[in-house]
BAMIDO-835069 format. One record per residue (C-alpha): residue in three letters; x negated, y negated, z. Coordinates in pm, whole numbers, padded with zeros to 5 digits, always signed. Layout:
% BAMIDO-835069
ALAXYZ/...
***
This chain:
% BAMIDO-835069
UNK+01171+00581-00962/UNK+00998+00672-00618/UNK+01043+00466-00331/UNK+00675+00280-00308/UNK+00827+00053-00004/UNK+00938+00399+00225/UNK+00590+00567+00116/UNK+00380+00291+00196/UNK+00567+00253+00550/UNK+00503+00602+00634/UNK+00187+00608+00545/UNK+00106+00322+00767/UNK+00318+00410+01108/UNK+00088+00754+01086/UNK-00247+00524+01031/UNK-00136+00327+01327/UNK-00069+00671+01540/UNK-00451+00780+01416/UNK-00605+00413+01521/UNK-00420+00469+01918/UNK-00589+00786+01935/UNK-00972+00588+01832/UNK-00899+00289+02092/UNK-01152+00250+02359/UNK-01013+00232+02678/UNK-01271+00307+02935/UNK-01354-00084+03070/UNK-01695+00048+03176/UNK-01786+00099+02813/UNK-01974-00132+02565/UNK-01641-00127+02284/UNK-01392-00113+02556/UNK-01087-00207+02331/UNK-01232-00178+02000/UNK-01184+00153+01746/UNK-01379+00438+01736/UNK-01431+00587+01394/UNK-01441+00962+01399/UNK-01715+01088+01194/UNK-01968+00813+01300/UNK-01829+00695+01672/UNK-01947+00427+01616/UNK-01729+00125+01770/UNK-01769-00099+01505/UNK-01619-00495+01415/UNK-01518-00371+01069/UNK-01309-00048+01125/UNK-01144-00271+01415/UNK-01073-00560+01232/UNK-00942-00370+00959/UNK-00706-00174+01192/UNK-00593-00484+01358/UNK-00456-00595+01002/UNK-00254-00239+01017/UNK-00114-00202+01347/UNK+00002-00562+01330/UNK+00195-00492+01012/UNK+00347-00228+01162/UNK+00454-00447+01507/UNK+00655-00701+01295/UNK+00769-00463+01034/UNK+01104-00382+01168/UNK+01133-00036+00984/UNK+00867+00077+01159/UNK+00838+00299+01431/UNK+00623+00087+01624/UNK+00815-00233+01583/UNK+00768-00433+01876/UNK+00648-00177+02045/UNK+00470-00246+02381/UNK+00206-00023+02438/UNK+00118-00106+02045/UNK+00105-00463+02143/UNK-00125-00416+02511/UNK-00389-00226+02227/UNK-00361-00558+01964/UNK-00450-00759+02292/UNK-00737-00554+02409/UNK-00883-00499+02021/UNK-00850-00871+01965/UNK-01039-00935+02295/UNK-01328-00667+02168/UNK-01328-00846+01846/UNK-01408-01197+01946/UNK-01658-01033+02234/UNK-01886-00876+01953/UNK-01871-01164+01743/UNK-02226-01334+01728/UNK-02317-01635+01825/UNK-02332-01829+01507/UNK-02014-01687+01416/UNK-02115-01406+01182/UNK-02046-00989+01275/UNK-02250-00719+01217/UNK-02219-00395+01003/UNK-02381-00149+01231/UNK-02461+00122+00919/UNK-02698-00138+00786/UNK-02646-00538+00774/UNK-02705-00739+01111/UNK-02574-01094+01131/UNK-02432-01041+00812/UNK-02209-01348+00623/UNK-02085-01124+00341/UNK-01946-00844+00559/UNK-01821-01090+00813/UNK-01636-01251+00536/UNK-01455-00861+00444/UNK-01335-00932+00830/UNK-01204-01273+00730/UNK-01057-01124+00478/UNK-00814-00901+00710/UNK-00832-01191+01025/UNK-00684-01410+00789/UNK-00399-01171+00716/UNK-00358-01062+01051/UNK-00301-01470+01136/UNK-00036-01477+00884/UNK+00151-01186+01005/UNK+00209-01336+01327/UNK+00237-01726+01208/UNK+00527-01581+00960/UNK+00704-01296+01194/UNK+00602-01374+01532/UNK+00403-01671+01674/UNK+00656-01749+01972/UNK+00528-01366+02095/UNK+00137-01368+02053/UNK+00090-01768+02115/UNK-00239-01661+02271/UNK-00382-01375+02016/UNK-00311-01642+01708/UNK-00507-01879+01962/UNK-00787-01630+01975/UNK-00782-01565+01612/UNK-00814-01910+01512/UNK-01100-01980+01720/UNK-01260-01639+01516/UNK-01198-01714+01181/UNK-01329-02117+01286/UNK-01645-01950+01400/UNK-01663-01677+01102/UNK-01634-01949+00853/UNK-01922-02185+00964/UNK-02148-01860+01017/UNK-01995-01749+00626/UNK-02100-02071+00452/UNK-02427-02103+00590/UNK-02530-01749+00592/UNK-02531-01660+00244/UNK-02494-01321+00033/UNK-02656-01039-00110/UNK-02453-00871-00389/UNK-02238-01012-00684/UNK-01927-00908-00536/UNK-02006-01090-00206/UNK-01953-01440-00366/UNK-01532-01365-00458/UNK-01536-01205-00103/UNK-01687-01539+00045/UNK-01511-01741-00148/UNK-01174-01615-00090/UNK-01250-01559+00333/UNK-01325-01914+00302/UNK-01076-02031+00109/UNK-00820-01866+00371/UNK-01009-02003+00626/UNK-00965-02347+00510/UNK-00539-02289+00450/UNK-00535-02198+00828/UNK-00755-02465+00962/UNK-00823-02743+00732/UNK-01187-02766+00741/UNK-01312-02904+00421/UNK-01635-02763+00450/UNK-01494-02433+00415/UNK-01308-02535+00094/UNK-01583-02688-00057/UNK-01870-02400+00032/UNK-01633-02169-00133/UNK-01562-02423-00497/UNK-01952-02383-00470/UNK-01910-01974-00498/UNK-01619-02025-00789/UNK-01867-02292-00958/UNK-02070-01971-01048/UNK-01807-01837-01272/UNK-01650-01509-01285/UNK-01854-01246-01407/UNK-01656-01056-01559/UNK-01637-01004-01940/UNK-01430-01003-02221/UNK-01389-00579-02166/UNK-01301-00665-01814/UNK-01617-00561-01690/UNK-01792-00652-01347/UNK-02158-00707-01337/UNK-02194-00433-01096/UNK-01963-00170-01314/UNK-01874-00051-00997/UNK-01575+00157-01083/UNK-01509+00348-00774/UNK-01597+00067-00553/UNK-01660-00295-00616/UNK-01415-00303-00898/UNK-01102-00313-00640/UNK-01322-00564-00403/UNK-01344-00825-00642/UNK-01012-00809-00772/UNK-00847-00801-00437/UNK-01075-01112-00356/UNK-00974-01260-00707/UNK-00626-01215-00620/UNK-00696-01388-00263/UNK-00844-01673-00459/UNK-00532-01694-00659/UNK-00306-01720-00382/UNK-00482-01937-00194/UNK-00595-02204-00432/UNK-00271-02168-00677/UNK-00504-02107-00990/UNK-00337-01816-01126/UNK-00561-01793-01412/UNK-00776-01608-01181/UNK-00556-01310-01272/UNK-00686-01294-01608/UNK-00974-01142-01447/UNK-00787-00863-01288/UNK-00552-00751-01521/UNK-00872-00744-01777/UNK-01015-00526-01539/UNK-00754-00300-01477/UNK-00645-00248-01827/UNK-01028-00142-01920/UNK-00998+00087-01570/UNK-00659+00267-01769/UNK-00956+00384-02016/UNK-01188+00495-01728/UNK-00930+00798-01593/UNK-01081+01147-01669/UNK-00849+01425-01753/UNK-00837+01528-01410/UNK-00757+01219-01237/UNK-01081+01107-01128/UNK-01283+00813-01240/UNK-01561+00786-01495/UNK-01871+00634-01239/UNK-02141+00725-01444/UNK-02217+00396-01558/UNK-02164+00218-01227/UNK-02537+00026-01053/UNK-02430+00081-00708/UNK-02393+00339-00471/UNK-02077+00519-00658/UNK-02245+00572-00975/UNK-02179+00956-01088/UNK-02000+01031-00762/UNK-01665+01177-00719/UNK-01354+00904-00698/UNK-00979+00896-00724/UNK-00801+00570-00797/UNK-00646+00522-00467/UNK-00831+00257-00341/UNK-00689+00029-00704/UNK-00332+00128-00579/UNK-00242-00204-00387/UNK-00377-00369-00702/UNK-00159-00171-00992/UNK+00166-00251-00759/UNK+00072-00661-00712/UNK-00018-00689-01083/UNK+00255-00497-01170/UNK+00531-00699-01036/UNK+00370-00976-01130/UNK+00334-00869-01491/UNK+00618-00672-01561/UNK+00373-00447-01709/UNK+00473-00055-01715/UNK+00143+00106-01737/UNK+00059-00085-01422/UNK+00370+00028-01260/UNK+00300+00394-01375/UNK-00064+00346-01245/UNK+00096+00278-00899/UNK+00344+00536-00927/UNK+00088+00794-01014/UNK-00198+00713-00752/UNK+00070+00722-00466/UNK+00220+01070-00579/UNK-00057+01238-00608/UNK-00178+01489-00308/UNK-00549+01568-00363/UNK-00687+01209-00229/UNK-00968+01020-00103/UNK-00807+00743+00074/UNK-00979+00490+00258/UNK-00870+00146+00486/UNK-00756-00018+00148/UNK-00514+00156+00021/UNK-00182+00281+00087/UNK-00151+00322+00461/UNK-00319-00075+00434/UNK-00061-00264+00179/UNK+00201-00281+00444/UNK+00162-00630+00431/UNK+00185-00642+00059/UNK+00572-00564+00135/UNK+00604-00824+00380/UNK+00485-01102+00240/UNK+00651-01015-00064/UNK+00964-00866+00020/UNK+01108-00836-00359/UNK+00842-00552-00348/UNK+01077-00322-00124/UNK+01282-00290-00431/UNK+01030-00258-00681/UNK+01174-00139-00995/UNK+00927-00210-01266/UNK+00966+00079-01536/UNK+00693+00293-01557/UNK+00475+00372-01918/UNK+00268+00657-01896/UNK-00128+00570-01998/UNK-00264+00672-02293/UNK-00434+00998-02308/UNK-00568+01020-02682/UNK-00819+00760-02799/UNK-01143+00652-02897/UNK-01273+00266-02677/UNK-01570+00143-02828/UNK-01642-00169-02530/UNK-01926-00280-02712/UNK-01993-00599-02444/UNK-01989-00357-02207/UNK-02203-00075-02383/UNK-01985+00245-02313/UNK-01793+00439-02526/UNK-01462+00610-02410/UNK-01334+00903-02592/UNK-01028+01151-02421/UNK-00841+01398-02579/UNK-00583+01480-02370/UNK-00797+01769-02111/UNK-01162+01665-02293/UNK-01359+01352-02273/UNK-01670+01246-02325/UNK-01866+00868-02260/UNK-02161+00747-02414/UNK-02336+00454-02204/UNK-02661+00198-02280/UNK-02685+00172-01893/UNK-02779+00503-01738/UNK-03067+00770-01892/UNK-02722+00995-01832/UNK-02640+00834-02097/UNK-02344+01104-02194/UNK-02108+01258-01996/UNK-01897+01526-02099/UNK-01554+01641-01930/UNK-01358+01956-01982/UNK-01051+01886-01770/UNK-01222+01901-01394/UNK-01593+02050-01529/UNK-01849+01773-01577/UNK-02165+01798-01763/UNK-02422+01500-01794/UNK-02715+01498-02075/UNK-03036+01329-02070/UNK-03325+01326-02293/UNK-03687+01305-02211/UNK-04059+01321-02412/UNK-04399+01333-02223/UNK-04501+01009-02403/UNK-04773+00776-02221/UNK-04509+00793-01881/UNK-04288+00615-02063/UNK-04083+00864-02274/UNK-03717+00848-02064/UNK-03451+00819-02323/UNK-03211+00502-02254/UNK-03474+00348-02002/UNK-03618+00033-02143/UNK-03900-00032-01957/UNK-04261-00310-01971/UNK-04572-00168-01836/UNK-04790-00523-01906/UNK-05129-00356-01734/UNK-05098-00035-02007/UNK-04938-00287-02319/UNK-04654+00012-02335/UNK-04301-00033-02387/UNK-04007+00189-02454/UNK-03660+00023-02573/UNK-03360+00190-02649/UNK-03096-00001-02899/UNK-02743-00051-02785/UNK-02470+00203-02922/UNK-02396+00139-03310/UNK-02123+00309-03463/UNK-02192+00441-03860/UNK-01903+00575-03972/UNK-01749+00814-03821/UNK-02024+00871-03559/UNK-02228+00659-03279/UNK-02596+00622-03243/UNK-02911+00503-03011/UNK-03241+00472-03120/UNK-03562+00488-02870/UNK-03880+00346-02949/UNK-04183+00405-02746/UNK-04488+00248-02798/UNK-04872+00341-02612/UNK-05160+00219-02651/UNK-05559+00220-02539/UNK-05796-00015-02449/UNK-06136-00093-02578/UNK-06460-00166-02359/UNK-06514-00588-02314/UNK-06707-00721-02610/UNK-06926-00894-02345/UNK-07123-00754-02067/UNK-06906-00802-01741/UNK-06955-00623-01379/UNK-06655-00598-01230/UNK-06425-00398-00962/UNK-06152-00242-01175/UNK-05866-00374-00976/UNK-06027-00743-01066/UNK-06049-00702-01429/UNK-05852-00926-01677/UNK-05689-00634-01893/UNK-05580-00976-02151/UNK-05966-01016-02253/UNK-05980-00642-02396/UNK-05900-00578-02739/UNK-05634-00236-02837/UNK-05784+00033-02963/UNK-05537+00344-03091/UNK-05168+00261-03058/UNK-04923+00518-03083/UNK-04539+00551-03154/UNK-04269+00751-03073/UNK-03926+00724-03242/UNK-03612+00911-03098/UNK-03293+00873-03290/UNK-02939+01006-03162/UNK-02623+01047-03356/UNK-02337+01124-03177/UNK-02043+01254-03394/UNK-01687+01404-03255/UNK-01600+01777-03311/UNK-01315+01966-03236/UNK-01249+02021-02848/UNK-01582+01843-02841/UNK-01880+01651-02971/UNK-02229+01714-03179/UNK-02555+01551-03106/UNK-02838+01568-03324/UNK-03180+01456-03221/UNK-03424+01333-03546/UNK-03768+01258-03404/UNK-04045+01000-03594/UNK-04399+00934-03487/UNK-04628+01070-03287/UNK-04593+01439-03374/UNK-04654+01722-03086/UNK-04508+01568-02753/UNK-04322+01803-02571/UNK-03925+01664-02535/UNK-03679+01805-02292/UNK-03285+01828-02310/UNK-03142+01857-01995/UNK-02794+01911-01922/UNK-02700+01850-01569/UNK-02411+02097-01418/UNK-02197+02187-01066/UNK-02416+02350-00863/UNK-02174+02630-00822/UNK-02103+02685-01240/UNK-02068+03072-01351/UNK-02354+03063-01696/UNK-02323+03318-01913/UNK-02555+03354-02216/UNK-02547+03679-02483/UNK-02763+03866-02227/UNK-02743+03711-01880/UNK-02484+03620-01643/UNK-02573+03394-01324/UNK-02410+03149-01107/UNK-02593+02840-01075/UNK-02775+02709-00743/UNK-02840+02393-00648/UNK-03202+02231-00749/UNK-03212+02562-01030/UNK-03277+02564-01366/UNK-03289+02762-01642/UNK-03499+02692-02059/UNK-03220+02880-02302/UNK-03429+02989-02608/UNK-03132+03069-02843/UNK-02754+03157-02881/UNK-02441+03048-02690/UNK-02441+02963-02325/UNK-02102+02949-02129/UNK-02018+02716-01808/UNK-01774+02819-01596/UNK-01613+02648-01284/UNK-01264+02778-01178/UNK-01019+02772-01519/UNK-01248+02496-01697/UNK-01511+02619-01953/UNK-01796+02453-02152/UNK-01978+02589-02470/UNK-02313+02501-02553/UNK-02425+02623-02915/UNK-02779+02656-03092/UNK-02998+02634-02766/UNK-03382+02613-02790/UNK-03635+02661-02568/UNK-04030+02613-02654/UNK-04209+02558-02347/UNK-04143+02487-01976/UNK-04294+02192-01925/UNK-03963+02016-01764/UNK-03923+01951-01406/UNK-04269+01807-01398/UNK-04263+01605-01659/UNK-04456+01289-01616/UNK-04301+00952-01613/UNK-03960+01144-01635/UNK-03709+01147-01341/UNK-03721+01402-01078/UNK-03436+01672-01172/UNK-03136+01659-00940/UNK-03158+01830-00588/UNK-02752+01893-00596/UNK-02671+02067-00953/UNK-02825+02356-01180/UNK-03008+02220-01522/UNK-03008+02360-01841/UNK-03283+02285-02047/UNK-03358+02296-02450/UNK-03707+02192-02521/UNK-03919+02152-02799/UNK-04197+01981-02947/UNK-04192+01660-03204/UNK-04131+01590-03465/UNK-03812+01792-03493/UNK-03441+01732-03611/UNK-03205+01994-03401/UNK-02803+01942-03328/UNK-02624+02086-03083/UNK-02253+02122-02999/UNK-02057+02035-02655/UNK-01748+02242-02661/UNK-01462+02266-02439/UNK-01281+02593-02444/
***
């Protein structure tokens, strides 16, 4: 078993060797003490605070290189002074890439202010009398501008909550206790999958379970956890053969982007002790061994403190279970379906119009369906247009056997003239008082049925007949396709209409078949009421005109 403690340690004197190098020290500048982040330099609260958190742990960590190191301590001073000088006047910070007077990110700060009190109350108050002085007086103010300031997101409540809750452990204020029962009064939202609201996978996921676990701590309700481990057991299903994590169904800024698990590796190790569970402890093991990374402030350079405020964790020992790599998750609260077969996977989601995703090994392909129906013909988009009485709905996934479905109903309509004379401006007209002429349906049924290496969809059309429907299937940019008599590498914001026969994607050693293409027109990238197609990868399209009932196969090779 690895050594998580020695990893950790080294990964956090070298963070505190990088944050040295980003310190202000020219007094005639505006962040004279604070940290200056690279790609941005910008001299920002956040980065600061949250690199206060890791050169203290490595000051009173006495394996550490920098352990009571001088110089390391004359930089604390001067970043705690820039710290409480850009703090604003009702207590609050700002988050200079977009939120100004901000409550929620003032209470990430807390967060690591809180932590950075405890390191020195626990290994050194007799030597920084004055910073814990000057923290104190922070976090008071941060607090009072917290629970009056509000939020914006979901996730900001647990964050609130919890940077109050510490707040109120280190000062006693009961107005901080009881603004943040008003948060928890809310209830959790997560669900019985272990599902956020947000189903923010490569972000929010790890911020409210870190703030859940906060809670925990702080206010001794351990049930709390339930919430996390939920979550982190559903996350074991949300690995892709290649290490990364399945975003696609994700509402915020994540969703579909690349992430490794790195930033859930503080969580695995906590839970893991705490559970005795292996998969956890392999989860840990995994995300700290691996090299190809995308590491930011919360993980492993940033759990120092993990270690020292739990110190059984330097000999953590927890047997490791490798995660399953073979299975079929139906979360059917959730509304995404999880298949992997060892270096193949595929999802099926009710809450994107990508609503599959395919995976051979590192190769990603996304489908989506569209129909120029009355602006309202995007598949898995449910969608009201009261002024026009349309409506499209798609059902939630239902599993028949040994296969899943959707269905997608659009419906149009036209009005009739007034049955009573009336002059009026057309922006002032009463669309209730006019009868419906001609209505018109569309009806778009998917099955979705597992294959060998792969899976088959088959589309079966009802309704209105002649409406021209696109396939697209979204690809790398950079993708070698080869059909039986062309061979191209694909460009970003390119497409391509297949009319028949195989077609080939290439990237590197991974390989995707697509069988039985189609291609009847080229009315695709300007679709009406269809989304734009993507700026960044090469589309494939298959088109053809209702009514029809085609199937195609997704392959891996």
């Amino acid at each position: 078993m690895i050594n998580h403690y020695q990893k950790v340690l080294a990964s956090a004197d070298s963070l505190v060797a990088d944050l040295l190098k980003m310190q202000v020290l020219d007094k005639g500048k505006k962040g004279f003490g604070g940290l200056q982040a690279l790609e941005s330099r910008l001299v920002a609260p956040k980065f600061s605070i949250y690199g206060l958190k890791a050169m203290l742990s490595a000051y009173y960590n006495q394996d550490s290189v920098y352990y009571q190191d001088n110089g390391l301590f004359k930089s604390i001073e001067m970043l705690v002074d820039y710290i409480g000088n850009v703090q604003r006047e009702d207590g609050t910070f700002d988050l200079l890439t977009v939120n100004f007077y901000s409550s929620p990110d003032t209470a990430f700060m807390v967060q690591r202010l809180c932590i950075s009190h405890k390191l020195i109350t626990n290994f050194g108050e007799d030597s920084a009398k004055e910073i814990k002085n000057q923290l104190e007086n922070i976090i008071n103010k941060a607090a009072y501008g917290m629970a009056a300031g509000g939020f914006h997101t979901p996730n900001h409540r647990w964050v609130i909550a919890s940077a109050l809750m510490m707040a109120y452990n280190i000062l006693d204020i009961d107005e901080f206790k009881l603004n943040a029962e008003k948060y928890l009064g809310e209830g959790i939202d997560c669900n019985q999958d272990g599902e956020f609201t947000e189903r923010s996978t490569g972000i929010y996921n790890v911020v409210n379970d870190n703030a859940l676990i906060i809670l925990a701590e702080e206010t001794k309700n351990w049930e709390l956890l339930d919430h996390v481990e939920r979550n982190l057991k559903m996350m074991l299903k949300f690995i892709e053969p290649d290490g990364t994590i399945y975003t696609g169904n994700s509402t915020r800024q994540d969703k579909g982007e690349k992430y490794y698990p790195d930033n859930y590796y503080h969580l695995y190790l906590y839970m893991a002790a705490r559970l005795n569970d292996k998969e956890f402890s392999y989860m840990a093991e995994t995300i700290i061994e691996r090299h190809n990374r995308n590491t930011d402030v919360q993980s492993f350079a940033q759990s120092l403190y993990l270690f020292m405020f739990n110190p059984e964790l330097k000999n953590f020992s927890v047997p490791t279970q490798e995660i399953e790599e073979d299975y079929e998750k139906f979360y059917q609260q959730s509304g995404v379906l999880r298949v992997r077969r060892d270096d193949m996977s595929f999802t099926l989601t009710e809450n994107s119009t990508q609503f599959l995703e395919f995976k051979a090994y590192s190769l990603p392909l996304a489908l989506k369906l569209s129909a120029s129906f009355f602006e309202i013909g995007q598949f898995n988009l449910n969608k009201v247009d009261k002024q026009w009485q349309r409506e499209c709905k798609t059902s939630k996934i239902e599993k028949n056997n040994d296969s899943y479905q959707m269905r997608f109903h659009a419906h149009g309509t036209y009005y009739l003239p007034f049955e009573e004379e009336q002059e009026i401006e057309w922006g002032e007209m009463n669309y209730d008082q006019r009868k419906i002429g001609r209505e018109v349906d569309l009806y778009i049924n998917l099955n979705f049925k597992e294959i060998e290496a792969g899976i088959e969809v088959t589309i079966d059309t009802d309704g209105c007949d002649q409406v021209p429907l696109k396939v697209e299937f979204i690809l790398p940019a950079d993708s070698i396709i080869e059909g039986d008599s062309f061979l191209m590498k694909g460009k970003a914001g390119s497409s391509l209409a297949a009319k028949e026969g195989e077609i080939k994607i290439t990237q590197g050693t991974d390989t995707i078949l697509l069988d039985s293409s189609f291609a009847e027109h080229l009315y695709t990238e300007d679709m009406r009421g269809t989304e734009a197609m993507s700026e960044h990868h090469f589309t494939i399209f298959y088109t053809a005109f209702t009514n029809l009932k085609k199937s195609f196969k997704i392959k891996k090779l």
